[in-house]
C-alpha positions as CSV (number, residue, x, y, z in Angstrom):
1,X,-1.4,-9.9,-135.6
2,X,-0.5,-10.3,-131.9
3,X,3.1,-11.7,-132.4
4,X,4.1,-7.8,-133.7
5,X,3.3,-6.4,-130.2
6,X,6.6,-7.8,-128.9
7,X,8.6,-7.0,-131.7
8,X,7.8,-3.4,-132.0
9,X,8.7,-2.8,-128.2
10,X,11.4,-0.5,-128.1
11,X,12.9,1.1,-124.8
12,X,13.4,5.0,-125.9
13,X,15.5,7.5,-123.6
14,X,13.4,11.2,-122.4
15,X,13.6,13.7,-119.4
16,X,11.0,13.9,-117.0
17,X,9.2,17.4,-118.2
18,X,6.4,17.3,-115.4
19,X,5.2,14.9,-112.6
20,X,2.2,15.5,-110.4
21,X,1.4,14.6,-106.8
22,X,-1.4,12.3,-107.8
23,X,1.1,9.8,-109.3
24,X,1.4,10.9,-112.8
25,X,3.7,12.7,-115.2
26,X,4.6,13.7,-118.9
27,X,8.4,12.7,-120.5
28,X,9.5,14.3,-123.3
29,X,11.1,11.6,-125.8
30,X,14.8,12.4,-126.2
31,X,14.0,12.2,-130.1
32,X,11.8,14.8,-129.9
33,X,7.7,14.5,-130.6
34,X,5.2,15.0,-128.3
35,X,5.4,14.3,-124.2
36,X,3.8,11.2,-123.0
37,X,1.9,10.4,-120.2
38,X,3.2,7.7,-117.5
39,X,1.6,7.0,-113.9
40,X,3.4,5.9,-111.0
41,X,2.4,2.4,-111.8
42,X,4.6,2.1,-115.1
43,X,7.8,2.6,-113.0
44,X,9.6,-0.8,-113.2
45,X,11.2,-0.1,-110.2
46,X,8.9,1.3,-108.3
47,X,10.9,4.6,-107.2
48,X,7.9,7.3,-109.0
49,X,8.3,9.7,-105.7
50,X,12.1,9.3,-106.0
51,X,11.8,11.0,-109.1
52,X,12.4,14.6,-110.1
53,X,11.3,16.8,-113.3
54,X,14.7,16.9,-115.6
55,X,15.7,13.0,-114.5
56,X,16.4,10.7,-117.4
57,X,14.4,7.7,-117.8
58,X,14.3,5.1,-120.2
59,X,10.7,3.5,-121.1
60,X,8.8,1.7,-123.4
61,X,6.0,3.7,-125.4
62,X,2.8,1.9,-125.6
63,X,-0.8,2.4,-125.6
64,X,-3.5,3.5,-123.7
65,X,-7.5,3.9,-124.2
66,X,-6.2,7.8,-124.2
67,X,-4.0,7.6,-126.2
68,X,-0.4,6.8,-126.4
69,X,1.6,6.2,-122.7
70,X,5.1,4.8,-121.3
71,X,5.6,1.6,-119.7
72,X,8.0,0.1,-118.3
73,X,9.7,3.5,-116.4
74,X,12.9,3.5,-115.5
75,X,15.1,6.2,-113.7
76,X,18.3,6.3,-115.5
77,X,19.9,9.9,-114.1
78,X,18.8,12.5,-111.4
79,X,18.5,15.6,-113.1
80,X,22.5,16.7,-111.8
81,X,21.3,20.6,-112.1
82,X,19.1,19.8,-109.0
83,X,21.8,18.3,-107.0
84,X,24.6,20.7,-107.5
């Protein structure tokens, strides 16, 4: 059933645990569970090399032939600790 797919979109909250110069990273959900993977690609916005490890980002989990993967990328908070 196709029409689910929309409905069981939900943007979720996490920290940017790891990113990699090749234009990839892992978030850990802010309610916990494993990290997921994102690329550079699944930033809304665009702004993947203005992101640090420990910003917020808000993202949408979906799937991937590896597995499970955020979409939809967004940077919600520099990490504050880096800029102090």
């Amino acid at each position: 059933m196709k029409d689910t797919d929309q409905t069981l979109k939900q943007t979720l909250k996490g920290v940017i645990k790891k990113l990699n110069e090749k234009g990839f990273g892992f978030i850990t959900p802010e309610e916990g569970g494993k990290d997921v993977f994102f690329h550079a690609n699944d930033c809304t916005d665009g702004n993947f090399t203005g992101m640090q490890e420990g910003d917020v980002v808000t993202f949408v989990l979906g799937d991937s032939p590896k597995g499970p993967k955020a979409t939809d990328v967004v940077l919600v908070a520099a990490d504050v600790a880096e800029a102090a």
